[in-house]
C-alpha positions in Angstrom: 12.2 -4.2 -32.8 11.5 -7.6 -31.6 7.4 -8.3 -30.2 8.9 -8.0 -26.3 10.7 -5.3 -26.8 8.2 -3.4 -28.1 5.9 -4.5 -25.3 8.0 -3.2 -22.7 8.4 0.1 -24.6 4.5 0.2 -24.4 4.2 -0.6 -20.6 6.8 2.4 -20.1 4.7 4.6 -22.1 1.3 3.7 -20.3 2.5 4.2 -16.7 4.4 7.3 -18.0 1.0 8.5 -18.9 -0.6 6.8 -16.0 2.0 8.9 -13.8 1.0 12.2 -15.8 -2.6 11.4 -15.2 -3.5 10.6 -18.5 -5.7 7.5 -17.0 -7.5 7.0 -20.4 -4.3 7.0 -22.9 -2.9 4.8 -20.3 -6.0 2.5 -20.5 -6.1 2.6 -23.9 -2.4 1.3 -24.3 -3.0 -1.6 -21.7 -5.9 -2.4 -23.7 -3.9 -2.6 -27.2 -1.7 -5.6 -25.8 -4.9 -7.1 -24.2 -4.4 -5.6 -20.9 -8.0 -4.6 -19.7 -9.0 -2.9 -16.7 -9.6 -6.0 -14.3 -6.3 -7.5 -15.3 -4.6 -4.0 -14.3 -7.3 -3.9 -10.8 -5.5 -7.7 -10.0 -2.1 -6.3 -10.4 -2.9 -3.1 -8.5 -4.1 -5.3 -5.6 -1.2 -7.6 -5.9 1.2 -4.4 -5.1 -0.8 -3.0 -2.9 -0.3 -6.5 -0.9 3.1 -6.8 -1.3 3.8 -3.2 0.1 1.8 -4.0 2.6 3.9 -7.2 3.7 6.7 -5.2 3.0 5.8 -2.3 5.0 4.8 -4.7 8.4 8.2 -5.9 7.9 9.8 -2.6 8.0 8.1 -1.5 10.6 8.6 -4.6 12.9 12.2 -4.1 12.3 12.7 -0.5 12.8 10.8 -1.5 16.3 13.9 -4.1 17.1 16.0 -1.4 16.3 14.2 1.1 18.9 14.4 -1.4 21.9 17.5 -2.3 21.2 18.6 1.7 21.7 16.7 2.1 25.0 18.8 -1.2 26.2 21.8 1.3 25.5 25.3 0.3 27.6 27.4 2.6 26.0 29.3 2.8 22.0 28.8 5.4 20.0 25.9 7.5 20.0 25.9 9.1 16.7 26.6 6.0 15.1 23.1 4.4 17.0 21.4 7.9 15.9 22.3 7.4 12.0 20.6 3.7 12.7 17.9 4.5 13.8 17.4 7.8 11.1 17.8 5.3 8.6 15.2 2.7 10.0 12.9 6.1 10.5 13.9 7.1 6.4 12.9 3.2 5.7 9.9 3.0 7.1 8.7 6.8 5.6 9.4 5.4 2.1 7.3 2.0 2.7 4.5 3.7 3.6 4.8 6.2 1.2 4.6 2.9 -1.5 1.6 1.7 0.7 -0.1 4.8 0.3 0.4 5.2 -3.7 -0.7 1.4 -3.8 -3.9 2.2 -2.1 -4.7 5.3 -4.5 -4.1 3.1 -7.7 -6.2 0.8 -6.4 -9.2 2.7 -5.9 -8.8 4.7 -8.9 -8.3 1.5 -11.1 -11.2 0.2 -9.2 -13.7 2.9 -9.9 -12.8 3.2 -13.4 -13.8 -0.8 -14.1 -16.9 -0.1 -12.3 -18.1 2.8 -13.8 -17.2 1.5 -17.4 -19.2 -2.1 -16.5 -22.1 0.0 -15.6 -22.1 2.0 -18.8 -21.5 -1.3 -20.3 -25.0 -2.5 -19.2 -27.1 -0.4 -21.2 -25.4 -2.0 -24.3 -27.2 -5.3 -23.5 -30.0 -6.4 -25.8 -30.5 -9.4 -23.6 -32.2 -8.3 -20.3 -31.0 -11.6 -18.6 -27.8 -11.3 -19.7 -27.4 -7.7 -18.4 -29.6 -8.9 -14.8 -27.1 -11.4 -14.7 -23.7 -8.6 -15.1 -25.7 -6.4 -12.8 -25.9 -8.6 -9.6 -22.3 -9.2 -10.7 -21.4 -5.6 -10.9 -23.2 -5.6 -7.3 -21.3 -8.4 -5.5 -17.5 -7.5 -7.3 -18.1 -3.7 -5.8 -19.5 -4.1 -2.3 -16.3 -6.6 -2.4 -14.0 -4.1 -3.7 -15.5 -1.3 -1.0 -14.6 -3.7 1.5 -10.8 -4.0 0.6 -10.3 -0.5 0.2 -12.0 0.0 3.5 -9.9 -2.4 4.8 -6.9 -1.0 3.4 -7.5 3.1 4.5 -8.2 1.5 8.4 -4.5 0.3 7.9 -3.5 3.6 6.4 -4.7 5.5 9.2 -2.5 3.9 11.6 0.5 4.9 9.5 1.0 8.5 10.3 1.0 8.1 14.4 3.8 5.8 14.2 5.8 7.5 12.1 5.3 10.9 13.9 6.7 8.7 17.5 9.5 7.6 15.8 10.4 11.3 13.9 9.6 12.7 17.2 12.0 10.3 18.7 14.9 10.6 15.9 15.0 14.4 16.2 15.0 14.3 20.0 18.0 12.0 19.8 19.3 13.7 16.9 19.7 17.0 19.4 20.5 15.5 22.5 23.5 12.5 21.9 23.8 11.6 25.5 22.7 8.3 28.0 20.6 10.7 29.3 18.1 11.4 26.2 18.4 7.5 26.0 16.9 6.1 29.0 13.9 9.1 28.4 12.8 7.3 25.4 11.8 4.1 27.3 8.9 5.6 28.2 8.3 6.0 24.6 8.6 2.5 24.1 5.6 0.8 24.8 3.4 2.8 23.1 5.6 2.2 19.9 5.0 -1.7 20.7 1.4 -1.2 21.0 0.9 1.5 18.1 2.6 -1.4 15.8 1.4 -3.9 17.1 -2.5 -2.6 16.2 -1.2 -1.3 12.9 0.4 -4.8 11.5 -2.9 -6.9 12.8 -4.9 -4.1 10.7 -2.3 -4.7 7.3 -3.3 -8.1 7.5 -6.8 -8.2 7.8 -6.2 -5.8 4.7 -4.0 -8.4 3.4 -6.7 -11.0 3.7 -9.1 -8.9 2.0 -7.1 -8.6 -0.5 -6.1 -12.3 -1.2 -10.0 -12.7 -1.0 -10.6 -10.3 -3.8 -8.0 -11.5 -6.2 -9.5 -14.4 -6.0 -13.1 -13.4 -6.6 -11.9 -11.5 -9.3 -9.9 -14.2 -11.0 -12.7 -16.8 -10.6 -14.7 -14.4 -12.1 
């Protein structure tokens, strides 16, 4: 078995055993292709990003797809109910990725921290150790401010996916003009709800550029 082969036969393994919560066999295995616990932080924030972006986008679009059904003129309903269930199904499975992101990265996170602390007693140097402690300091008042960053966002999930179920099953059961032009009222504070929940993704966003960074200069 070729040297890349058998690398991507390793990664398979360690997130098998990363999905199986076997976090330290998992580490262990990253480590053994010189994969250490910052370089797996830096991915984790990476796809935490990216699902991020990826999750504005969705939502953004599933909200085109809501005004454009309470500017109904007639067509066929069930066809514009099946749209908008799959913009609904869409936008439950990005932020179901967002979500997971998040969790890897704070576990991740607090893992490397809790290891460099450890790590500290080890040094026979004290200015060398003083100098990994303010370190240690800065990188996790940092990190505490991504995540925080990123569970403000999360929070603003769940109440727009509940409008737009709430909206999908009343449509679902009621395939008329009529049940239509009630969801206009809806509409607005949809617009609003997304609105607050994209501008809090990319302050997360930013954070999260900002710690990469950090963590790469590093």
């Amino acid at each position: 078995m070729s040297l890349s082969n058998r690398f991507i036969c390793a990664i398979i393994i360690a997130l098998s055993l990363a999905a199986s919560g076997c976090q330290s066999a998992y580490y262990k295995t990253m480590e053994s292709f010189g994969y250490h616990k910052r370089d797996i932080l830096v991915s984790n924030v990476e796809k935490a990003r990216e699902s991020q972006e990826e999750a504005s986008e969705q939502f953004k679009s599933a909200l085109e797809k809501f005004s454009a059904l309470t500017g109904f003129h007639g067509g066929d309903l069930q066809e514009i109910y099946e749209r908008l269930n799959d913009e609904y199904e869409r936008s439950e499975a990005a932020a179901s990725d967002v979500k997971k992101r998040i969790n890897a990265v704070e576990q991740v996170g607090n893992d490397l921290f809790e290891e460099w602390n450890d790590e500290l007693a080890q040094y026979t140097s004290s200015k060398l150790r003083n100098e990994s402690r303010v370190k240690l300091s800065k990188t996790k008042s940092k990190f505490k401010r991504l995540v925080a960053a990123m569970r403000k966002a999360e929070k603003k999930i769940d109440p727009v996916l509940n409008v737009f179920l709430d909206n999908v099953l009343y449509l679902k059961h009621n395939l008329n003009a009529q049940a239509i032009s009630s969801l206009k009222s809806e509409l607005d504070s949809l617009e609003g709800d997304i609105g607050r929940l994209v501008k809090e993704m990319q302050v997360s966003i930013a954070e999260a550029d900002a710690f990469i960074k950090e963590l790469k200069k590093n």
